[in-house]
N, C-alpha and C positions, 0 to 999 in steps of 0.2 A: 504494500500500500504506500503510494507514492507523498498523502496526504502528508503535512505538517503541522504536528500539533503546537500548540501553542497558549497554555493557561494561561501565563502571564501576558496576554496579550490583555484580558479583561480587566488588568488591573492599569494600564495603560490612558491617558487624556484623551478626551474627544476632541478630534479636527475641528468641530463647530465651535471653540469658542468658549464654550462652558465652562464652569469652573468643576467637573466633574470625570469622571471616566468610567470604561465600558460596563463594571457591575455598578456602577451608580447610577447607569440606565438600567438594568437590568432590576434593583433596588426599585426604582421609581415607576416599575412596569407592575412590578410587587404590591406596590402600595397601592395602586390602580386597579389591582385585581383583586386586591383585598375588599379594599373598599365598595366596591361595583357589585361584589358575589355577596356582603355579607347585608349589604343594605337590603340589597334584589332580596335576600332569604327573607330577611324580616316582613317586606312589605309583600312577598308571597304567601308567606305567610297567614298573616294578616287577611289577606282578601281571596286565598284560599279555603281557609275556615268559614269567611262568611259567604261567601258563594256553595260552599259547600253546604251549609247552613240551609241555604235559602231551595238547594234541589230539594231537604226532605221537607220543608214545609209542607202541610195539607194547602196551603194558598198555590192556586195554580197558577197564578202569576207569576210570583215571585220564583216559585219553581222553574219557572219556565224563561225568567231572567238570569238566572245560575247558569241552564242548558243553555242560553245563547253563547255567553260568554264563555262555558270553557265548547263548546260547538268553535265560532270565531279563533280562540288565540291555540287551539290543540291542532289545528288543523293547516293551518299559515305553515311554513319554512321562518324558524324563527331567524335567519338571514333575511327573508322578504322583509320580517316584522321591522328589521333594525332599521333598513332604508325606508322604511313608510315613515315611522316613528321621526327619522332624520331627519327628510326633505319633503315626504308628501304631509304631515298634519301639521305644519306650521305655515303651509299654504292654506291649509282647508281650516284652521283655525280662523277666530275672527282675528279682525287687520291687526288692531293693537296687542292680540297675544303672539299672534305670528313677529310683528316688527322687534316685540320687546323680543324672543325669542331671539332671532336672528341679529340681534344688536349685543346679546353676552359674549364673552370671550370665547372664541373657539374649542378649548377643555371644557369649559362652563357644559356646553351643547353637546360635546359627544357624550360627557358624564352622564347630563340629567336624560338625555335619550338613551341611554345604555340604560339607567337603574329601570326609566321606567317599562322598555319594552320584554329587557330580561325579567322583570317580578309581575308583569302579567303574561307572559308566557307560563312561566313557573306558576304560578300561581292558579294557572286552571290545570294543571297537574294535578298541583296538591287538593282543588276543588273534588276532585275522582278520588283521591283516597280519603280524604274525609266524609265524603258521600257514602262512600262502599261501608266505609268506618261505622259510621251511624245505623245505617242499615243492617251493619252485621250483627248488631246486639240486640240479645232478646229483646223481646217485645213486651213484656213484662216489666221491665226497667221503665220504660217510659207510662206504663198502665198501674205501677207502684208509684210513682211520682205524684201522679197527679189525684190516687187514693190519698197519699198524703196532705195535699192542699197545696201544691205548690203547680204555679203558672206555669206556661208553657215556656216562656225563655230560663224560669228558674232552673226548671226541666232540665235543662241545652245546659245551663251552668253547671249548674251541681250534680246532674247527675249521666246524662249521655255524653257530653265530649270530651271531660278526665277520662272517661274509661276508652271513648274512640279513640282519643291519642294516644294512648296506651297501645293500642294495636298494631299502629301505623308509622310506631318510631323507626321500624324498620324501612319501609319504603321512602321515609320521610327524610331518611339518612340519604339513602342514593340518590333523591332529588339536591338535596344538598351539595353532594359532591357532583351533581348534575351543573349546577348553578354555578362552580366555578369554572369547570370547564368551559360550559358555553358562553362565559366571559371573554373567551378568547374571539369569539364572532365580533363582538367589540371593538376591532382591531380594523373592520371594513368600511364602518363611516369616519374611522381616523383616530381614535381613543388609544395613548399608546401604553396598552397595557404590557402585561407579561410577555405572552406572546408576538407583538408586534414591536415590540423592542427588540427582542431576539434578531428580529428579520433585520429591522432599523442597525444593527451591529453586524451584519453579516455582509449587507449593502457599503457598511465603510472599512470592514476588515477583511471579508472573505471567508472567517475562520468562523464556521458554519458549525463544525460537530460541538465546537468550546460551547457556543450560545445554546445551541438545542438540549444536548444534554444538559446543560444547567437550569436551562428551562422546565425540562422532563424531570429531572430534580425534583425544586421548587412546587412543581404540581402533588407531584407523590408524596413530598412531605408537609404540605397542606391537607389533602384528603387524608394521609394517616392518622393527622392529631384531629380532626375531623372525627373519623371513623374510632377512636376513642372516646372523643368525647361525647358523643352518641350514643355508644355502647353503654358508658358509664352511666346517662342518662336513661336507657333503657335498663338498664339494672335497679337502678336506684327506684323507677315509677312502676316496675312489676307487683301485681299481686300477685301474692301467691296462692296456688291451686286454683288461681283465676284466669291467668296468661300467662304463656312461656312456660318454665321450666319453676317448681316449688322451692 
């Protein structure tokens, strides 16, 4: 293999000027993917659960505004979704949300267009496991609730979705570790995260295997403290002789 390795190249000044060098882009790709994958989780989260919420309602409305939404963002190329998200809703927006849009700093716009198209993408994911979630638990549980006296969202509080999440920690992990990787789509409206920095170093150095493997790195050792901290989180919220193993 004819190739030339070269580590210390990434410790090496960027020709641009910067007061930085090549892992201080690779650092700064880091902090972008962090940031982009962990926000995106939360706010999937978030509007996962209540879309998911809203398919088991008896209201068939509102049922039937959950199945749009995850119908629309399950269905898309979440590639399509980022360019729509970038360039086509700030034209279709009204004028003054489009102008103020189009008037933030260039990072400003790939950011808030990355959190939001990534965390409703994800987010009607996780609408499907907390649907299924709900749905998988006796029928009873909600028909004891309400012998009890308690309202229909207390219901939902106290006593259907502690135990739904409980189910779904598992699935809810690999959407997780879903959400960083597909940060790196990120990288096509101009966001320069982890992966698009790699590229941005390879364009000035050449030395392609140094970036990628430190990028493939970087990923694996995010998903692993991930995949622990998950794990620990599913340990800790089992019942026992309820779910899982006693």
């Amino acid at each position: 293999m004819s190739y030339h390795w070269d580590w210390g190249n990434l410790l090496s000044a960027v020709p641009t000027g910067d007061p930085t060098t090549y892992l201080g882009w690779l650092i700064a790709g880091l902090e972008f993917t962090l940031a982009v994958s962990l926000s995106s989780w939360v706010i999937a989260l978030l509007a996962g659960s209540l879309f998911g919420v809203m398919r088991t309602l008896p209201n068939r409305g509102l049922a039937s505004v959950g199945a749009v939404y995850t119908a629309i963002f399950r269905n898309i190329p979440l590639i399509v979704q980022f360019f729509i998200w970038y360039l086509v809703i700030p034209d279709l927006a009204p004028p003054i949300l489009g102008m103020w849009f189009k008037q933030l700093p260039p990072v400003v716009q790939f950011f808030s267009a990355s959190i939001i198209c990534l965390s409703l993408f994800t987010g009607a994911r996780v609408c499907e496991q907390v649907r299924a979630s709900i749905e998988a638990l006796p029928r009873g549980q909600k028909a004891a609730a309400y012998a009890l006296g308690l309202t229909l969202p207390q219901t939902y509080r106290y006593i259907l979705l502690p135990n739904a999440y409980r189910i779904i920690v598992p699935p809810l992990t690999s959407e997780l570790l879903n959400t960083f990787k597909n940060s790196a789509v990120a990288s096509t409206i101009g966001l320069l995260e982890l992966s698009a920095q790699a590229r941005q170093i390879v364009d000035y150095t050449a030395q392609a295997y140094e970036a990628f493997i430190s990028v493939t790195f970087a990923y694996f050792l995010i998903n692993i403290m991930m995949i622990i901290l998950m794990s620990w989180i599913e340990k800790k919220s089992r019942l026992p002789a309820y779910i899982g193993r006693p």
